[in-house]
CHARMM-style PDB file with segment names, atoms N, HN, CA, C and O in Angstrom:
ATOM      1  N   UNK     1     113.630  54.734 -85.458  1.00  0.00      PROA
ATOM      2  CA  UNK     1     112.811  53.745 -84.788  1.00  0.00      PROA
ATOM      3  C   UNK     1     113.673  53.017 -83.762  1.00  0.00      PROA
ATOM      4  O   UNK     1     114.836  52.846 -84.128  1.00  0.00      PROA
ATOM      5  N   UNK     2     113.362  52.572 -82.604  1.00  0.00      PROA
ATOM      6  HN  UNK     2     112.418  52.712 -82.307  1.00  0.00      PROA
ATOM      7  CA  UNK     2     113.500  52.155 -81.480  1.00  0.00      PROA
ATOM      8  C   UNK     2     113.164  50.560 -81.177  1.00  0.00      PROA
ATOM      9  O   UNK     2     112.009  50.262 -80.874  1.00  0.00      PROA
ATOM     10  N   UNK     3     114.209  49.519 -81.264  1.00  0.00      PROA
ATOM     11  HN  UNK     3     115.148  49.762 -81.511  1.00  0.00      PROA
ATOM     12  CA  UNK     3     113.549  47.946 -81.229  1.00  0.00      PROA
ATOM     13  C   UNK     3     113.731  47.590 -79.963  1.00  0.00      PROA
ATOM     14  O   UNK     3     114.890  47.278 -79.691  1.00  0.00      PROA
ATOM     15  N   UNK     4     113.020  47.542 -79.175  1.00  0.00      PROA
ATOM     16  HN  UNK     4     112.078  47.796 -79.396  1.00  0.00      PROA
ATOM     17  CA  UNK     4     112.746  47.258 -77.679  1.00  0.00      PROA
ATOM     18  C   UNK     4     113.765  45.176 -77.749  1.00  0.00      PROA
ATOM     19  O   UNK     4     113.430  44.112 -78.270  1.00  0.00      PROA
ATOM     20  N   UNK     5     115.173  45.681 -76.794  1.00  0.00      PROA
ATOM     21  HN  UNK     5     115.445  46.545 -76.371  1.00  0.00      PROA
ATOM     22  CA  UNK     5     116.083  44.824 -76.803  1.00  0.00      PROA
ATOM     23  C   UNK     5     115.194  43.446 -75.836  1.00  0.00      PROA
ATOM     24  O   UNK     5     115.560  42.330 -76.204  1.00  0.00      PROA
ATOM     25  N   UNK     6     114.512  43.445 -75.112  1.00  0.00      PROA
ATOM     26  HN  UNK     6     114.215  44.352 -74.813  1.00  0.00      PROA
ATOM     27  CA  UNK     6     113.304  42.323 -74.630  1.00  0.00      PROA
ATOM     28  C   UNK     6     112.869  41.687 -75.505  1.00  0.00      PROA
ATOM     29  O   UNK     6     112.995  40.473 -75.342  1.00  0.00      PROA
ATOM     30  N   UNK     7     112.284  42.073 -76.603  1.00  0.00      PROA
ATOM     31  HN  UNK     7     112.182  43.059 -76.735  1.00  0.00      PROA
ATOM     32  CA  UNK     7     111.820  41.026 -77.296  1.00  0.00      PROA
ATOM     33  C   UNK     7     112.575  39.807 -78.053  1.00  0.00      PROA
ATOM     34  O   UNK     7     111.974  38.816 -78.466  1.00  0.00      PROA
ATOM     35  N   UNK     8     114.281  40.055 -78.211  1.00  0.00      PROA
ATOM     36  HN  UNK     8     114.769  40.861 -77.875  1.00  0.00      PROA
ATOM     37  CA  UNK     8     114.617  39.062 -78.823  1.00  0.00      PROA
ATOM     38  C   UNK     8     115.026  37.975 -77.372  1.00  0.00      PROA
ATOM     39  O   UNK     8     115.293  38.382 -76.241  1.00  0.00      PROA
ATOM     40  N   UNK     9     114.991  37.033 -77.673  1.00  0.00      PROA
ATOM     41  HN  UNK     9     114.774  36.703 -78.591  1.00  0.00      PROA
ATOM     42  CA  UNK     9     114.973  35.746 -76.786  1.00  0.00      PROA
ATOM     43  C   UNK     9     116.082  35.057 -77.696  1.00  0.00      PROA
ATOM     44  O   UNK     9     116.362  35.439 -78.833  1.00  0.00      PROA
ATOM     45  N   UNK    10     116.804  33.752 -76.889  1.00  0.00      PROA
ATOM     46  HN  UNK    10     116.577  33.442 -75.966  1.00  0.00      PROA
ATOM     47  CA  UNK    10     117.513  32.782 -77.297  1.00  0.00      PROA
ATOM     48  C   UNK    10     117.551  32.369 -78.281  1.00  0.00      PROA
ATOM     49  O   UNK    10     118.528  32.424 -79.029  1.00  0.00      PROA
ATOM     50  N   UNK    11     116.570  31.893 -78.500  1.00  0.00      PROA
ATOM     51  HN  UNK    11     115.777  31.848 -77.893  1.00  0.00      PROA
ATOM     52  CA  UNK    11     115.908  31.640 -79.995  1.00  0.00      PROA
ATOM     53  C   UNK    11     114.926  32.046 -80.823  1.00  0.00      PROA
ATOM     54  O   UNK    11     114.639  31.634 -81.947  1.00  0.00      PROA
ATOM     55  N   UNK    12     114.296  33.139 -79.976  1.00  0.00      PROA
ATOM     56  HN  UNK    12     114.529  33.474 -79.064  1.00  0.00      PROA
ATOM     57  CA  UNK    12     113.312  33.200 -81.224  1.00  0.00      PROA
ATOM     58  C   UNK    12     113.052  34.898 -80.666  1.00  0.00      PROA
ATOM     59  O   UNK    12     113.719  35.350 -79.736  1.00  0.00      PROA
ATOM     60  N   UNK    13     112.251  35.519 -81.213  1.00  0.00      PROA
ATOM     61  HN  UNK    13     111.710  35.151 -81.969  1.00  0.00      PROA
ATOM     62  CA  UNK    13     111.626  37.250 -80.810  1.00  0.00      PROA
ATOM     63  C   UNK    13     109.959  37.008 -80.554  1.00  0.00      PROA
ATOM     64  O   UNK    13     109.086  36.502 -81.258  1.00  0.00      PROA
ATOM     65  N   UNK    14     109.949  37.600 -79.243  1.00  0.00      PROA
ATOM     66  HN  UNK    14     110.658  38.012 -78.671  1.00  0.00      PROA
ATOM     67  CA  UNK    14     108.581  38.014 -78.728  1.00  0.00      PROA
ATOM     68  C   UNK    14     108.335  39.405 -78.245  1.00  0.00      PROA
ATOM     69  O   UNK    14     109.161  40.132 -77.693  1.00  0.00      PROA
ATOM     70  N   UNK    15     107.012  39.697 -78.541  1.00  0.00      PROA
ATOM     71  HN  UNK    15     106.341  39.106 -78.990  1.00  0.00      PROA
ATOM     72  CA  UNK    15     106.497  40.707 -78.041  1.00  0.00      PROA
ATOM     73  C   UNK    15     104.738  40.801 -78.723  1.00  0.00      PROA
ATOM     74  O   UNK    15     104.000  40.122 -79.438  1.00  0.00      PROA
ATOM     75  N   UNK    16     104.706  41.997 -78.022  1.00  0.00      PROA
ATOM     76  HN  UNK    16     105.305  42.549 -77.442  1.00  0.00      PROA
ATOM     77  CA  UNK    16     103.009  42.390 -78.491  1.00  0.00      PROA
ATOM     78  C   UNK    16     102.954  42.615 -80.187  1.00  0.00      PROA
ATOM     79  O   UNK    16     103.676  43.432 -80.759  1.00  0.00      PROA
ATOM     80  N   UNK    17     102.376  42.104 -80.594  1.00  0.00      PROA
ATOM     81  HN  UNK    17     101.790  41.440 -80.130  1.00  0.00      PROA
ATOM     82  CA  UNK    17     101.696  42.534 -82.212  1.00  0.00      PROA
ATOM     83  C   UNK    17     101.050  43.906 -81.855  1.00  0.00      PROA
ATOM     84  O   UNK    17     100.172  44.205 -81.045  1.00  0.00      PROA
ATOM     85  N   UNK    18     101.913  44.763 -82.889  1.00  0.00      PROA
ATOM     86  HN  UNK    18     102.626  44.520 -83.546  1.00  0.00      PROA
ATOM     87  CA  UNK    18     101.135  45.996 -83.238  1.00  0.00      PROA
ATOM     88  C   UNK    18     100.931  46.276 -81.593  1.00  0.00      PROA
ATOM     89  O   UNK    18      99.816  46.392 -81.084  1.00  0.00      PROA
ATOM     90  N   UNK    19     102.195  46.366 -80.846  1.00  0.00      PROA
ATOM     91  HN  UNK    19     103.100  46.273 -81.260  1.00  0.00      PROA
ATOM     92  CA  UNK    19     102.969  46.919 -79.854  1.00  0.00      PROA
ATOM     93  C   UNK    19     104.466  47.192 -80.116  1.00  0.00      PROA
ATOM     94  O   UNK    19     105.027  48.123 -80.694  1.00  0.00      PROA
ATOM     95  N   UNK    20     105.118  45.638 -79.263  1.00  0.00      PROA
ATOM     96  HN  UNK    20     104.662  44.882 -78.793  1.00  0.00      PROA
ATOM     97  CA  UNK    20     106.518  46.171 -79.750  1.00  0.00      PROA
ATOM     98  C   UNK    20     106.558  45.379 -81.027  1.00  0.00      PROA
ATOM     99  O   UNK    20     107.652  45.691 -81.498  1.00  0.00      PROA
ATOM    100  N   UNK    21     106.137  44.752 -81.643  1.00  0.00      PROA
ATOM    101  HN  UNK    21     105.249  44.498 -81.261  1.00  0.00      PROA
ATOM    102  CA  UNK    21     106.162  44.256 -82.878  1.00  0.00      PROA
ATOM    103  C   UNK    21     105.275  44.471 -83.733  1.00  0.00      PROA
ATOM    104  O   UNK    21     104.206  43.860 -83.698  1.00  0.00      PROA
ATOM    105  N   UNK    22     105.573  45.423 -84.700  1.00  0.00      PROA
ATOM    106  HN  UNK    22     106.440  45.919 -84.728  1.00  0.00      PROA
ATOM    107  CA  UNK    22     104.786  46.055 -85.229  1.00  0.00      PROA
ATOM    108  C   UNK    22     105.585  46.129 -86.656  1.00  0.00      PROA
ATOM    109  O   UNK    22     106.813  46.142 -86.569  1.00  0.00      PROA
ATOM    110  N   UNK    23     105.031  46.177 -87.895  1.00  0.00      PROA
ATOM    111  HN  UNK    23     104.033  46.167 -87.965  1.00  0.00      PROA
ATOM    112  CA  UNK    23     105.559  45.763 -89.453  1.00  0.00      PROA
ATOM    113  C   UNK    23     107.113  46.752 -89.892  1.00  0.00      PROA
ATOM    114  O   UNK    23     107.834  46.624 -90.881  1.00  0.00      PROA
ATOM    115  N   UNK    24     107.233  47.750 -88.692  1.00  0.00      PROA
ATOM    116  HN  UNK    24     106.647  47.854 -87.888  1.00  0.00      PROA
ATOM    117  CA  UNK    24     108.215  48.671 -89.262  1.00  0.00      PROA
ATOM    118  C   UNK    24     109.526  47.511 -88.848  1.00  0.00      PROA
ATOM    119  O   UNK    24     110.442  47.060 -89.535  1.00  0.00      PROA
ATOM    120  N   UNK    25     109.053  47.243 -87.133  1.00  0.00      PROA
ATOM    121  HN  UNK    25     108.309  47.610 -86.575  1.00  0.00      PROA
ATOM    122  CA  UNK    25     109.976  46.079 -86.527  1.00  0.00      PROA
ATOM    123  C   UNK    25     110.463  45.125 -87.183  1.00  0.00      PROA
ATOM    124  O   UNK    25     111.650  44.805 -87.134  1.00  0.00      PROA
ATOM    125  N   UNK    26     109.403  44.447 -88.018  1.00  0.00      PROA
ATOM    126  HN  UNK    26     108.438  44.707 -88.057  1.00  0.00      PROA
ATOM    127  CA  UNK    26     109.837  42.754 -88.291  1.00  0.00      PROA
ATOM    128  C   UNK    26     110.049  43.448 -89.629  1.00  0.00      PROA
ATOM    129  O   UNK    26     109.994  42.494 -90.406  1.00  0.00      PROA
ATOM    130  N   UNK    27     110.286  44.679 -90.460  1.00  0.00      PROA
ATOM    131  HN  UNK    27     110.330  45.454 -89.829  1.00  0.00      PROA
ATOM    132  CA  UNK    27     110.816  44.628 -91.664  1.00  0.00      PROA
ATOM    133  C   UNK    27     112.507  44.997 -91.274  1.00  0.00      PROA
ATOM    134  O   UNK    27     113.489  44.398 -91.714  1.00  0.00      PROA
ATOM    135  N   UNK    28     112.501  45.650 -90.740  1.00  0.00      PROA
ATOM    136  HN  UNK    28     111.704  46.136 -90.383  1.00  0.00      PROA
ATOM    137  CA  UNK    28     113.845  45.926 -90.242  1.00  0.00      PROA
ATOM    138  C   UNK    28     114.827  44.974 -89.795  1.00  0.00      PROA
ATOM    139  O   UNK    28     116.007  44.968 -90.147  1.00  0.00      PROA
ATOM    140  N   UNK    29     114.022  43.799 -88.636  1.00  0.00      PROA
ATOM    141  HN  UNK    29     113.064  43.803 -88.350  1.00  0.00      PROA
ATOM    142  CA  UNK    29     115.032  42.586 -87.828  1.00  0.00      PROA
ATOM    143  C   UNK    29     115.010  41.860 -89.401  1.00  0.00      PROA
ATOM    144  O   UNK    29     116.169  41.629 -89.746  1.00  0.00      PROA
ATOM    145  N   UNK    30     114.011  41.443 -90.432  1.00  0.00      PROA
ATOM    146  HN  UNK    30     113.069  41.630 -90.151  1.00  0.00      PROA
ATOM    147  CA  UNK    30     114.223  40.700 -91.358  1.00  0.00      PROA
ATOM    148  C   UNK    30     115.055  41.380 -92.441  1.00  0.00      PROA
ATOM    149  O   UNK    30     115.472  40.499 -93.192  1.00  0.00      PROA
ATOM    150  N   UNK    31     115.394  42.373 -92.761  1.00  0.00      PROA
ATOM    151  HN  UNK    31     115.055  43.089 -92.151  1.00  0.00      PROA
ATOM    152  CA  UNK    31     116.383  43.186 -93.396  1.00  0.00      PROA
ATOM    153  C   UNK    31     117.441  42.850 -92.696  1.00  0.00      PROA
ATOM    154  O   UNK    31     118.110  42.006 -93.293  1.00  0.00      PROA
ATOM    155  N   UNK    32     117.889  43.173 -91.636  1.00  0.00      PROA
ATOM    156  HN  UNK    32     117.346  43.858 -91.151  1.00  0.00      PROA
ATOM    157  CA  UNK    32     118.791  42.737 -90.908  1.00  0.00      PROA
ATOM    158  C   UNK    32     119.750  41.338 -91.142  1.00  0.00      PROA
ATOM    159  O   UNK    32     120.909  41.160 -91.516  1.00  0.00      PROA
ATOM    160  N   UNK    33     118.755  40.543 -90.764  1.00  0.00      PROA
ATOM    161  HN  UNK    33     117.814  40.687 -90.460  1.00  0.00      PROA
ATOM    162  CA  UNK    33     119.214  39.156 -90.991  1.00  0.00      PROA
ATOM    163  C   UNK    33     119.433  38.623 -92.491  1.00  0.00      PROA
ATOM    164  O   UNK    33     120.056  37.619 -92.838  1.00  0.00      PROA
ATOM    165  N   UNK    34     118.846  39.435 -93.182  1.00  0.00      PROA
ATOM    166  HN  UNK    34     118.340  40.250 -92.901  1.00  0.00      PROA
ATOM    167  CA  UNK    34     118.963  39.439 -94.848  1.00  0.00      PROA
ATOM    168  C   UNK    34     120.202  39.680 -95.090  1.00  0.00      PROA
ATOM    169  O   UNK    34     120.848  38.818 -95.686  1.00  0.00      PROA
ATOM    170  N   UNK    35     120.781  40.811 -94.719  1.00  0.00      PROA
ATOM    171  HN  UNK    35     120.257  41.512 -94.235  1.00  0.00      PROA
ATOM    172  CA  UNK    35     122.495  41.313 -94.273  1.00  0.00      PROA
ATOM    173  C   UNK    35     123.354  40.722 -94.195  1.00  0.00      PROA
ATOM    174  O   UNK    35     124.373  40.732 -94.885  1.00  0.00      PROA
ATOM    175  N   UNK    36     122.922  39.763 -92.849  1.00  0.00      PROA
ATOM    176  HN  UNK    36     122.095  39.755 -92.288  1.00  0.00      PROA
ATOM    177  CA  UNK    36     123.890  39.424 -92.671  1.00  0.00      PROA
ATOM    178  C   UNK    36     124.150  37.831 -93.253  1.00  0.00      PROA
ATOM    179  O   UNK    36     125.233  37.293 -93.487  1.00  0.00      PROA
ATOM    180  N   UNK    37     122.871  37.312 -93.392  1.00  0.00      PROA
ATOM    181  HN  UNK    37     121.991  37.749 -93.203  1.00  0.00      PROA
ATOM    182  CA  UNK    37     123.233  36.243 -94.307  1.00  0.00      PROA
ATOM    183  C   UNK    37     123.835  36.242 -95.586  1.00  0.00      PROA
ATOM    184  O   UNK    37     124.404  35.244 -96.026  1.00  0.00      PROA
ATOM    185  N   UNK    38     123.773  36.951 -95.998  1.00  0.00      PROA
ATOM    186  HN  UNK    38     123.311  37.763 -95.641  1.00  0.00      PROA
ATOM    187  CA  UNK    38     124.493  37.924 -97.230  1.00  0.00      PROA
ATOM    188  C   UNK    38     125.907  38.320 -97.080  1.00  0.00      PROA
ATOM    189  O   UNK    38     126.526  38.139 -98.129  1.00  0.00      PROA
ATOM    190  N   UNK    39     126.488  38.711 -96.296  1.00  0.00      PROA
ATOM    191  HN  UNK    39     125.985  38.858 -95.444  1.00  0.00      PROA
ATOM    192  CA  UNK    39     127.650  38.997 -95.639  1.00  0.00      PROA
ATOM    193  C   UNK    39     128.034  37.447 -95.296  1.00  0.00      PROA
ATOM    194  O   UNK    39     129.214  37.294 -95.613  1.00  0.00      PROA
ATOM    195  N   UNK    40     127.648  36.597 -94.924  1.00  0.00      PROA
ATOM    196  HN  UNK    40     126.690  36.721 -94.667  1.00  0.00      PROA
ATOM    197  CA  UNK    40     128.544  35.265 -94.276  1.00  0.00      PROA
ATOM    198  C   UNK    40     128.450  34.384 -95.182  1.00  0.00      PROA
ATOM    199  O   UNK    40     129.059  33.316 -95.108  1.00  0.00      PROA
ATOM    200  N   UNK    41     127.690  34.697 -96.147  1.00  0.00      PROA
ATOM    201  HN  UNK    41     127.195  35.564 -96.207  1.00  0.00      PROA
ATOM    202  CA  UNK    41     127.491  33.828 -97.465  1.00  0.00      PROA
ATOM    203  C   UNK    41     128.678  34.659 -98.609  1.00  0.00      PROA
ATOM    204  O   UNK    41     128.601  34.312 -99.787  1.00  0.00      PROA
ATOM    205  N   UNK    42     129.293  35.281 -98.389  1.00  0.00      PROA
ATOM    206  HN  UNK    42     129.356  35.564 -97.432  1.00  0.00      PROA
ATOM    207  CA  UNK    42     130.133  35.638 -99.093  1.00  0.00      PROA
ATOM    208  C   UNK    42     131.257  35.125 -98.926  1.00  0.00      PROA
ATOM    209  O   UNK    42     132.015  34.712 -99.803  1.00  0.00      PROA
ATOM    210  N   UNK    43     131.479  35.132 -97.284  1.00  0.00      PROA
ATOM    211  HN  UNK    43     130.862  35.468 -96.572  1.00  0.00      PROA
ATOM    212  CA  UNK    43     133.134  34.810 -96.693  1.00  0.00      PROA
ATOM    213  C   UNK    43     133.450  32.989 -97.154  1.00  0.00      PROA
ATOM    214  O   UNK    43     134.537  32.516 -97.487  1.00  0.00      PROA
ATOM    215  N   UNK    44     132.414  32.416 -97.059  1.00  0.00      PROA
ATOM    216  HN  UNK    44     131.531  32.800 -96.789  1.00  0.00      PROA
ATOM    217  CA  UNK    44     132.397  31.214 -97.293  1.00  0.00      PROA
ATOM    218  C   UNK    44     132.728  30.940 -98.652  1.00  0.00      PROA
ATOM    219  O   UNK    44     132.337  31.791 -99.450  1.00  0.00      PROA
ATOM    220  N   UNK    45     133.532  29.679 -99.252  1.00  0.00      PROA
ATOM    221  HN  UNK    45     133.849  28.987 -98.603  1.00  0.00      PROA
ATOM    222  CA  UNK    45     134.226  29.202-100.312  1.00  0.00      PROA
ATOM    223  C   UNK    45     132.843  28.327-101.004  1.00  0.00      PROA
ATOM    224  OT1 UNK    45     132.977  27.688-102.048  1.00  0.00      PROA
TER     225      UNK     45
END
């Protein structure tokens, strides 16, 4: 799968629903960020 690099913004992700944002998308960017909060929550004391 292919995450069209436009939609993330400064702060936040846009795009079309059920275009470029579509449930495969936002399970993946939220897996993602699951990661890595997971990862930086480790390094920390």
């Amino acid at each position: 799968m292919r995450i069209p690099d436009h939609i993330f913004r400064q702060y936040d992700i846009r795009g079309l629903v059920d275009g470029e944002l579509t449930p495969d998308v936002a399970r993946s960017v939220g897996k993602a960020y699951g990661t890595l909060a997971h990862e930086q929550s480790r390094k920390t004391p």
